[in-house]
N, C-alpha and C positions, 0 to 999 in steps of 0.2 A: 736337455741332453739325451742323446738317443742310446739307449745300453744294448751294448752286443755283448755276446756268448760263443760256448761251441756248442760243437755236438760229434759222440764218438766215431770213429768210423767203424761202420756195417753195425753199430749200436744205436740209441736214442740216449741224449746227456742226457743227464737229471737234473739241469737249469731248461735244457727245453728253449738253448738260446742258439743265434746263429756261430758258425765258428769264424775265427778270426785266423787269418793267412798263417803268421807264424806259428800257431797252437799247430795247424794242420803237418808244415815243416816239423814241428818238436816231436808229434805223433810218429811222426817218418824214420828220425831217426831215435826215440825211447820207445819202443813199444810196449815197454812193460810199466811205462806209466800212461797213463789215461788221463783226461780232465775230467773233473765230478761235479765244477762248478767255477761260473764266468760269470762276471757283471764288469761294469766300466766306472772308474775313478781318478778323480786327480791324486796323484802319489805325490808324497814329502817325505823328507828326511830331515831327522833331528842335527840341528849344525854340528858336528862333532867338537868344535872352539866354545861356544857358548852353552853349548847342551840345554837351551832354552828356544832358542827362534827355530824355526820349520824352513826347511828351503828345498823350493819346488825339484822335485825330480822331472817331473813332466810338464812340457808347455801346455798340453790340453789333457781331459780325459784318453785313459789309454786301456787297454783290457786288463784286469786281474783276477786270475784264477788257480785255482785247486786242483794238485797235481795228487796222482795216487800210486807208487810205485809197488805194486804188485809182489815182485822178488823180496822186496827189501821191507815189506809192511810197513811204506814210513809216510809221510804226507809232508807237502810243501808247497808255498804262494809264490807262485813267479807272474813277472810282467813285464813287458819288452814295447818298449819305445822306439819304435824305426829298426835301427839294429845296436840297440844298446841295451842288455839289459838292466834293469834299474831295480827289482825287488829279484830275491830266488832264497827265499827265508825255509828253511826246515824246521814243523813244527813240531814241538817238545810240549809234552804234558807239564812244563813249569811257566806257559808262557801263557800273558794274560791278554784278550781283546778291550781295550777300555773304550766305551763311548764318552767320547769330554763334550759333545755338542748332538744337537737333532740331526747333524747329517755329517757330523767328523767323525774318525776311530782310531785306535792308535794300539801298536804292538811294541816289545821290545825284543831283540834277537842279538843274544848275548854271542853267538857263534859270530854274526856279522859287524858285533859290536857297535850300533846302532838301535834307533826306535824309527820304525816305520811309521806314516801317518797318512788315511786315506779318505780324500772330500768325495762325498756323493750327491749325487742329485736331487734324491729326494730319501726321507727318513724310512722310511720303506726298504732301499735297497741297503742302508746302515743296516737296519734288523737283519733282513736274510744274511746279510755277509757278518754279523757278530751272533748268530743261532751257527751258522755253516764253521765258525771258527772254533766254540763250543764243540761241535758233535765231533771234530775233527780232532781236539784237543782230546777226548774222552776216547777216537779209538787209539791214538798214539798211547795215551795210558796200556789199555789195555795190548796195544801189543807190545810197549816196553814190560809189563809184566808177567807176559807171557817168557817174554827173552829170557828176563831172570830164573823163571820156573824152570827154564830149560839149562842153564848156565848152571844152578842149581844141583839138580838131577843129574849135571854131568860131573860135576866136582864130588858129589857123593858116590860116583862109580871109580871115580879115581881114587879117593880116599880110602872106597873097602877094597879094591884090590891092592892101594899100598900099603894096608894093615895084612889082609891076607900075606902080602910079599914074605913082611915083617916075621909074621907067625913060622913060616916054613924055615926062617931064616934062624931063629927061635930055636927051630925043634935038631937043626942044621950044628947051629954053633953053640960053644957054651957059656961065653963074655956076655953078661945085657947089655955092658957099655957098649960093646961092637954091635949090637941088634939096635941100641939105639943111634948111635953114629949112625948105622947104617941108613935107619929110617928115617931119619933127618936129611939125609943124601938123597933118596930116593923124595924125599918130598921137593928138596929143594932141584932135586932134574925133574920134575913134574912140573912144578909152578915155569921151571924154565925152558919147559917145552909148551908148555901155554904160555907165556908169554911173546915165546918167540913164534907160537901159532901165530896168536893175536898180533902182532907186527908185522905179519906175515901178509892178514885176514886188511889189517888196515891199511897196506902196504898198496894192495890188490884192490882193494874198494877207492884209494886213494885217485890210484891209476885209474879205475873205472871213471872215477868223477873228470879228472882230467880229461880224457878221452871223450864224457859226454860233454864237458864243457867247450869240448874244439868242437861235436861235430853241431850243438849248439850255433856256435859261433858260424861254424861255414853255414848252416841251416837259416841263422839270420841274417847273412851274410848274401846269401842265396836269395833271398827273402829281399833285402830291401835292392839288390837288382832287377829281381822281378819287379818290384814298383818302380824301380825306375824308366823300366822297358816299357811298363801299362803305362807310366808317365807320360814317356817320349810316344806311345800307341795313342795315346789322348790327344799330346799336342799337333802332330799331326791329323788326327782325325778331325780336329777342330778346325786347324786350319785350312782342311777340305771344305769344311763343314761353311766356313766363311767365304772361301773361294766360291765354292758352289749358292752361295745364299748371294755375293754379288753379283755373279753371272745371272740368278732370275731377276736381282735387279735391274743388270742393263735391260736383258730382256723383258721385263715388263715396260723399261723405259721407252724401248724400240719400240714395243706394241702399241703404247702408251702414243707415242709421236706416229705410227703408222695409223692410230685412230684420228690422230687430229689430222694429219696428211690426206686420209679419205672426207672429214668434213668439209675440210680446205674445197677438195676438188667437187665434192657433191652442191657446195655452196657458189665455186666457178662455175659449174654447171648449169646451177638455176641463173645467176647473171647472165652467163651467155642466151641462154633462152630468151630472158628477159630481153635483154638486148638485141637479140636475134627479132621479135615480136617487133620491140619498138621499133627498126628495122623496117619491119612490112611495114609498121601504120607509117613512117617517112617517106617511104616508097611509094604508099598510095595518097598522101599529101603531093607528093611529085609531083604524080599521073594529075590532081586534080588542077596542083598552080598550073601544069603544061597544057592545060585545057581551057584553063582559065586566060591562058596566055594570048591562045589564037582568039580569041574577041575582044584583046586589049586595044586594038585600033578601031574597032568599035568602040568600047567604052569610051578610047580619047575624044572621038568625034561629039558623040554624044556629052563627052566631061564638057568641050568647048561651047558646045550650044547650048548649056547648062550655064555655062560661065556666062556668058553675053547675056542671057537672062535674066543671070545675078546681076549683070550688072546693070542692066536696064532697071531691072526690080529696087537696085541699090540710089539709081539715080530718082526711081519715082518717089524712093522713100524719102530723098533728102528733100525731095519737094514738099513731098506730104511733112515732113517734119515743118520744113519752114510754113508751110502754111497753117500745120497745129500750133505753132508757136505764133502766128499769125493772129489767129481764132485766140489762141489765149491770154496776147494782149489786149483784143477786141472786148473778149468777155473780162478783164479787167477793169478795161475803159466802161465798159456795160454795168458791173458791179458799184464801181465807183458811182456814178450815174445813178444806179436804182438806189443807192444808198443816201445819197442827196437829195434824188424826187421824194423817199420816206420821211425825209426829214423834213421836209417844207410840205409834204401832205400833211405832217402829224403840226405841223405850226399852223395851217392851214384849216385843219380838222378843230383844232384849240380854240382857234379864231370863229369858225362856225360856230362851234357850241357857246361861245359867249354870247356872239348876235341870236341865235335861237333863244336864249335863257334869255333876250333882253326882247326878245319879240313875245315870249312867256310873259313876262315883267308887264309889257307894252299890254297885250290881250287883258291879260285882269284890270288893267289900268281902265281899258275902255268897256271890257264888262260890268266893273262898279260905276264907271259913270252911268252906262246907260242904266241902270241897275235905279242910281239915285232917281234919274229925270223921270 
């Protein structure tokens, strides 16, 4: 919770706080009271039905401060909510500050026939605002004992000039009874020329309060037009503020599409190029089929005598085929053949080697005979 203040004007407050719009109006029209001291609180009042539950005077913190009437040497707490005011307590040397909690406080003000009761934010600002209610409660003392002193002082200057009276009246007449009648008359048109002072005194201070509580009123009054005016100056301002904040976004949009519009065309650009290039190379593919072109009855010629070639070449080949296929039932016929001569060689071969081994047999036969003879 952020706490504001005031501060005097062409003075420095002694809270040393910033001032709040209405303080500055209340200044305008009471000059003889000053603020001596500002902090910010949630305000309650005692339920007047139950004289037990607290019911909010203010939806949020609102300012509370210390007024100092100069003329009147008297001190008092006002706070004003929008344009309502909601505390305007005059403090009396009988009145007590209680703290019932680390950040609640509470007063009673028999005049307004209520207990006030004030939330703060942090126990800190309870302390300054129950030391400030203290110091204030102790000058009240001493200027309500001043007043006395003087009320005092004045009754005893009435009193010896109505014994004086008396005395001359004394030396005048010769009855006491009639001296004292007399003096009893003269006391009681005293008392009721003070009296009818003082009716007079409260009559006129009445008025006075009256008077400040209209011009109060217009002052808050005044007060919460000018918020409504800063209101309506804000809603407005804001909805420039939005107007202008959509117009950079079209405008960025615009920009935003005029940049993709130039890559567009920087990217047609290089196509065309591109295209343009491929272009020449089909152009000079052209030049070269159109070139190519005038020796196509050439080439047919030569295609033709190519082809008769083939095909002569096509006819030797089916010769040669037949005649490899010729050759390769011959070497068939040839295989078969050497396959058969192998076979009657090796039966053949067989047969030798028996007659050899029997002409073996034969030789030792006629070697041991000659051998024997």
């Amino acid at each position: 919770m952020r706490r504001q203040g005031c501060s005097r004007k062409g003075q420095d407050c002694p809270c040393g706080l910033t001032q709040p719009p209405w303080v500055s109006g209340f200044i305008a029209l009471y000059p003889r009271e000053q603020p001596i001291f500002t902090t910010r609180a949630h305000v309650f009042q005692i339920d007047p039905s139950t004289k037990k539950n607290w019911v909010p005077a203010s939806k949020q913190a609102v300012t509370v401060s210390y007024f100092y009437d100069v003329t009147r040497n008297s001190y008092r707490i006002i706070s004003v909510d929008g344009a309502k005011v909601i505390i305007n307590s005059t403090i009396t040397p009988n009145m007590t500050f209680t703290k019932t909690s680390q950040k609640f406080g509470q007063w009673a003000d028999s005049r307004a026939n209520t207990v006030f009761g004030l939330g703060f934010s942090s126990e800190q600002q309870l302390t300054k605002f129950a030391e400030k209610f203290q110091e204030v409660k102790e000058a009240a003392k001493l200027a309500r004992d001043k007043s006395q002193e003087k009320i005092e002082t004045s009754s005893n200057h009435s009193q010896a000039s109505s014994v004086n009276g008396t005395d001359d009246e004394k030396a005048s007449h010769a009855g006491p009874a009639d001296t004292h009648l007399k003096s009893e008359n003269d006391k009681l048109k005293i008392a009721l020329t003070q009296s009818a002072a003082n009716v007079k005194k409260w009559e006129v201070e009445l008025q006075t309060l009256r008077e400040s509580n209209a011009r109060l009123t217009t002052a808050l009054q005044e007060s919460a037009a000018s918020v409504e005016q800063w209101k309506r100056q804000f809603s407005i301002c804001r909805d420039e503020n939005d107007r202008l904040r959509n117009k950079i976004d079209a405008l960025e949009e615009q920009c935003s599409e005029i940049s993709r519009e130039k890559e567009k065309n920087s990217q047609l650009k290089r196509r065309i190029e591109e295209l343009e290039a491929e272009l020449r190379e089909k152009e000079t593919e052209l030049k070269d089929l159109r070139k190519q072109s005038e020796i196509i009855p050439q080439l047919m010629s030569e295609c033709e005598y190519v082809s008769e070639k083939l095909e002569a070449a096509e006819r030797d080949n089916q010769n040669l085929e037949d005649k490899v296929r010729s050759l390769k039932t011959d070497i068939e016929e040839s295989k078969y053949r050497q396959r058969h001569l192998k076979v009657e060689l090796k039966s053949f071969l067989e047969v030798l080697d028996g007659k050899i081994d029997d002409l073996h047999d034969f030789r030792r036969g006629l070697s041991k005979l000659g051998a024997d003879n």
